[in-house]
Structure formats: structure tokens, C-alpha cells
C-alpha positions, 0 to 999 in steps of 0.5 A: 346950233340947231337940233342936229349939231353933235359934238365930238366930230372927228379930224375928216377932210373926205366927207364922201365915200365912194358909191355915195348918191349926191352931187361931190362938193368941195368945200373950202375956206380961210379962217382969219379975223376981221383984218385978215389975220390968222387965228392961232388954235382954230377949229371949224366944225361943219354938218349937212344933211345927206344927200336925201336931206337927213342927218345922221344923229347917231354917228359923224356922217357928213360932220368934222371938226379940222385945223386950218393949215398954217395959212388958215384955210381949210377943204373939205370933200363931201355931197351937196346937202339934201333939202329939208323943210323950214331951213334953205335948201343945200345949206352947212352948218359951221361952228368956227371956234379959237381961244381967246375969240367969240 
């Protein structure tokens, strides 16, 4: 997970606040498995940097933790992450859990 995962994110699909530096980027998605079907119960966690490239490892900034809709997709609003050495430039962490799945 990296050094800067934190647990305990919140239910937040607006990432951005208004006055926030950075490109706004919506994120989206479908959770399913590998035949395309729903998976009951997931959670998606996502964490980026900020627009300068830091994380905020004191508090949830730019980091949730959401339910897929009953279709499985999920959105979420935010800032194109920063670049910062050793890893590609504007990536998201994900951490995509369900019961009964690895």
C-alpha cells in the first residue's frame, strides 16, 4: 500500500474545495468481477497527492473510502495529482475490497 495509504477514510465523493489549485478531475468507474458481475458489499478506496505532488498524512485530504451504486459504479470529484519522484506522474492509488473476494 505504499507509505501513504491511511485507514479510516471517509464516505466523500467531492474530493475538491472550491479555491483548490489543480486541474478538477473526475474520477469514475464499475466494480464487477471478471464476468461482469456485481459484487455485493464493495468498497473503493482512492488516495492522491495534492496538486503539488504531497499527500496529507495527518487528515483525509484527497482520500475516501465509497459504495458503488446498485450497478456498481462509483464517481468521485477531485484535482489531478501532482508529480513526485519514483512513481508516475498524476497517479490514484486504489484499494478495492468485498466480502468473500481477494
Amino acid at each position: 500500500l505504499g507509505p501513504f495509504y491511511r485507514k479510516g477514510a471517509p464516505d466523500n465523493r467531492v474530493l475538491r474545495a472550491p479555491g483548490d489549485a489543480g486541474f478538477p478531475l473526475k474520477v469514475s468507474g464499475k466494480v464487477s468481477d471478471t464476468r461482469g458481475r456485481l459484487i455485493e458489499g464493495a468498497k473503493v478506496e482512492l488516495w492522491h497527492a495534492d496538486h503539488h505532488g504531497l499527500y496529507d498524512t495527518r487528515g483525509y485530504r484527497y482520500r475516501s473510502r465509497i459504495s458503488p451504486d446498485n450497478k456498481g459504479i462509483y464517481a468521485v470529484d477531485t484535482v489531478m495529482p501532482g508529480h513526485y519522484a519514483d512513481r508516475p506522474a498524476q497517479h490514484i492509488h486504489y484499494l478495492i475490497s468485498a466480502p468473500g473476494h481477494k
